[in-house]
Structure formats: C-alpha cells, structure tokens
N, C-alpha and C positions, 0 to 999 in steps of 0.2 A: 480325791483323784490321785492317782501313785504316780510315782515321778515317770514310769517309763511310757503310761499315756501319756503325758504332759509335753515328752519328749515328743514323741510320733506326732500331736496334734501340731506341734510347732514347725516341723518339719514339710507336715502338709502344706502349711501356711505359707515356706517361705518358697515351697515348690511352687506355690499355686501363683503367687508375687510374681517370683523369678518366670515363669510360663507367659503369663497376664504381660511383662514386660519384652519377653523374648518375640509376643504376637505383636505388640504392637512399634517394636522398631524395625520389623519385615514391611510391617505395613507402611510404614516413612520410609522406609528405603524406596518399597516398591515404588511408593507415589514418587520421589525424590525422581528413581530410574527413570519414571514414564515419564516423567513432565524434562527432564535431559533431553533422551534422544527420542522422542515424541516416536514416528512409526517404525523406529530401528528397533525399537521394545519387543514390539509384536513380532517385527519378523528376525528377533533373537531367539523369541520363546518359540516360533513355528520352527525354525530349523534345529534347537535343541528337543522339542517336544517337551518342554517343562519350563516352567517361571525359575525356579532352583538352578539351573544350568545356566539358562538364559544370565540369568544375574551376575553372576558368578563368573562369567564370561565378559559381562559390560563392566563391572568394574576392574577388573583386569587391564580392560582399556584404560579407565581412568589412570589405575597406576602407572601405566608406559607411556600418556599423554603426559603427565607430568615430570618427564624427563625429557622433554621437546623444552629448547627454548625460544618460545613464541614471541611474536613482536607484531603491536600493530604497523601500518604502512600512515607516513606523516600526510599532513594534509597533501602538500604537493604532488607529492605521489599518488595519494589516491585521488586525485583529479586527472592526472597525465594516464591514469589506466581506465578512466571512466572515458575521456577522450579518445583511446587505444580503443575502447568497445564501443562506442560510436560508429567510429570509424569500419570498424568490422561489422555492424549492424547496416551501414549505408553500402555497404559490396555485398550482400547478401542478396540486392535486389539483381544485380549481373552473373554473379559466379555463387552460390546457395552453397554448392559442395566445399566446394574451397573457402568459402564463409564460416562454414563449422570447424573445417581441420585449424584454420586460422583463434576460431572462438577456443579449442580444446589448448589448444599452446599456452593461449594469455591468459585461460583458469588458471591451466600447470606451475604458469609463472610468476603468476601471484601467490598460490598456494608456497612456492619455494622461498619465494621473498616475506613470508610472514612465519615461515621457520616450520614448516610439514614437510616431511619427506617427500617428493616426486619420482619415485620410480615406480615397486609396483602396483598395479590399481588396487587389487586387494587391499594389501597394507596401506594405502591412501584413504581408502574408506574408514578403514580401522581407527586412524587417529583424526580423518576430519569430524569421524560420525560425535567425539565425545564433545564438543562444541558446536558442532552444524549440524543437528542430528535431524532439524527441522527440513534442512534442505538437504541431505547426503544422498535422497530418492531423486531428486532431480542429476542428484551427481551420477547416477545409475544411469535415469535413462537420458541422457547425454550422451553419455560415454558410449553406451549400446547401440546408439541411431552414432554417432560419429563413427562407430566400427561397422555398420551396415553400408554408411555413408560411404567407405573406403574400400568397402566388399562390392560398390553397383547396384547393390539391392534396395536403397532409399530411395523411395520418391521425395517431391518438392514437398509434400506435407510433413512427410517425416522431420527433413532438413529444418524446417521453422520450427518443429516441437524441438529441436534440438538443441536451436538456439536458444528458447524461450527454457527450458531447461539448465542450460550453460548460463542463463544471467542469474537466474535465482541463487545459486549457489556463488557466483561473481558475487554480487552484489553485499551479499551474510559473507564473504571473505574482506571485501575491503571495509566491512562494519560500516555502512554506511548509516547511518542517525536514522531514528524512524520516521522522523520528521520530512526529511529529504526522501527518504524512499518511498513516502506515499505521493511525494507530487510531484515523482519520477515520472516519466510517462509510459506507457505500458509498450514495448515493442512490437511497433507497426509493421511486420513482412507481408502483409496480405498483399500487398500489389507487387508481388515480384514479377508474373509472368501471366501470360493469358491462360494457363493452363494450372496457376495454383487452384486447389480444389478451396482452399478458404476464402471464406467472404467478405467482399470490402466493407468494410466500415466504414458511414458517412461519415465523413469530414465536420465537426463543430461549427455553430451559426457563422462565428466570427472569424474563423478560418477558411471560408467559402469563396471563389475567386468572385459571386457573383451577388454575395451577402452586400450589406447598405452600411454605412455609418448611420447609430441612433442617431435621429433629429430633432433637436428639442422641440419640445411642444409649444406654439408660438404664447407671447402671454396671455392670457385673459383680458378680457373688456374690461375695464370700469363699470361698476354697477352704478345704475342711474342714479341710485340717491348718495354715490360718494360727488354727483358733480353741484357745483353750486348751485342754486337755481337761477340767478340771475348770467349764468353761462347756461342755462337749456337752449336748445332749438324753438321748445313747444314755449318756453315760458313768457308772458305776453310781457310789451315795453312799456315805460313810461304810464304805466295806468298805478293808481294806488287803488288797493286790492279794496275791493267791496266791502262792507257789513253782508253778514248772513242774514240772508232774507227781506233786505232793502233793494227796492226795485233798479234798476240800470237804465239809467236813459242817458242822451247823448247832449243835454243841453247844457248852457251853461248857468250859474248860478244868479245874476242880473239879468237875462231870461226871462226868472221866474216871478217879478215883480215889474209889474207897466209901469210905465213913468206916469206920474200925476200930470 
C-alpha cells in the first residue's frame, strides 16, 4: 500500500472519529438543554423554527445568568414570605382582583431579593427560565391573566388560575425542599363566591364539621375455656365428678348395706 493511500485512509478515520464525536456531544447537549428548561426547549425551537438556533439562543442565557449574583433567601425569610402568601391566598376569597395584583408584587419581590432582575418581563423570563424553566410557563400565564386582570376582561376563573399559577413559580423561587412542598396543601379558592364557576371540593373525613371521633372497639369477651372452671355459671358444686359410665344415684354409701 503506498504511503499516499495510507495517508488518505487515516484521514478518513480520524474524520469519521472527529464526526462519530461531534454527533454525539449535540446529543448531550441537546438532552442536557431539555432536561434544563423542560418546555422553554420546545417553545425556543418553535419560535426559532430550528433546534440549531434554538440552542444557541438558550445557552446564551446561560452565559448572562452567570453573571447574576444569585442568593438563596434564609430560612426566616422564607417563612415570613410563605406567610406573606398565605395571607394573600385567604383575601382572594373577598377581593380575587386585588389578590392577584397583590400575588404579582410578592413573586416581583422575591424574584428581586434572590438577585433576578425585576423590571422588564421579557428579560425576566430570560434569566428565570435558565433555572425555573420547569415553572417559567406558569410565569407566563400569570402574568397574562394579572394583565387581563387589570384590563376588566378576567372573570373569577381566570383570577384563581392566576393565582394557582403565581404559587408554582413562588414556591421553585423560595426553593422550597420537595419534601415540604409535596405536603403543602394545594390552594383552596373554590369557595370564593357563589358565582365561581369551579367546584367545591369535599372537605376530608376528619375535617368535617359533622365527622365523629374514631371510637375504640370495646374489648373482647373472654372466651369460655380462658375462665376457670370452678368459676363457670354452668359448672355443677361440690359434687366430685363421676367415673365414665358408672351409674349416678343419689344415695349414700351406708344406704347400701342393712344393718345385721
């Protein structure tokens, strides 16, 4: 084989390496990107019209999110803001409107205190989505039902998706443990007014105003062969118990012999 095949076959080779390697760190990226911002992906590559744009675009974010200096919020704090939303979840059932403009402030102001820009929403998305990417759609449609909300055009259905909306992304902002967040409870607005279109939800056994306290089951009898027998009812006195199959009579034993 002459050297200048030798060369060309080698060349193949290290193209084919270098290719074989170039396909498959697209494919860990790509997976990397989706499993990041879960359905910001999809609607990066629909509004690009290409995966290659798309990308290319999201980690760009990455690079400008890393020039944020982020910080989580201490414990205390994130109690006094879980309180804060509480609070604004129990005036929802009076004032629904003025409940979301209230919910949209204390996102704003947690987002500000954990070091994200707040001013425009655009760019808000931009740098929540490379961290919240799971919840940056809720950040959406919040924001769109709190600007309906402030236009008159929301009904009371609207308002509760809005809020229900506005926690998901609250909630992945103050990081709360997954632990806590699954035995959060799920926010209750269905009884706001006679006219919300959503449906009540029966109230749990043990939270019923007309539920019972469990009552123990009283104890068990004794079962008759744990009692003695000379404590029965039925068991006969003072007689000493027969021979089997000797006859029972009532007499006495000098009875049985006349006198001479």
């Amino acid at each position: 084989m002459s050297t200048v095949v030798m060369v060309v076959v080698v060349i193949i080779v290290i193209a084919a390496v270098a290719g074989g390697g170039f396909v498959l760190w697209t494919q860990s990226r790509t997976r990397r990107l989706k499993s990041q911002f879960g359905p910001e992906y999809d609607r990066a590559v629909e509004r690009h019209g290409g995966r290659g744009a798309a990308e290319r675009e999201l980690l760009t974010r990455e690079q400008r999110h890393q020039e944020l200096e982020l910080r989580e919020l201490d414990p205390r704090r994130r109690e006094e803001a879980r309180a804060q939303w509480t609070h604004v979840q129990e005036r929802f059932v009076d004032a629904p409107k003025e409940a979301v403009a209230e919910a949209d402030r204390l996102v704003t102001s947690v987002m500000g205190e954990r070091g994200y820009p707040t001013g425009d929403f655009d760019e808000n998305v931009t740098h929540l989505s490379v961290e919240h990417g799971q919840t940056i759609d809720h950040y959406r449609r919040g924001h769109e039902l709190s600007t309906r909300s402030a236009e008159g055009s929301a009904d009371t259905e609207d308002l509760r998706q809005a809020m229900v909306h506005y926690r998901a992304l609250f909630e992945d902002l103050l990081a709360i443990p997954e632990g806590e967040r699954a035995a959060a409870p799920d926010p209750d607005l269905s009884g706001t007014r006679p006219d919300t279109p959503a449906e009540h939800r029966e109230a749990p056994a043990e939270h019923r105003a007309d539920a019972r306290p469990d009552t123990p089951a009283p104890p068990a009898a004794p079962a008759a062969t744990d009692v003695p027998a000379e404590r029965r009812a039925d068991a006969p006195r003072d007689e000493a118990p027969a021979e089997r199959g000797a006859p029972v009579t009532g007499t006495r034993n000098d009875d049985e012999n006349p006198r001479s």
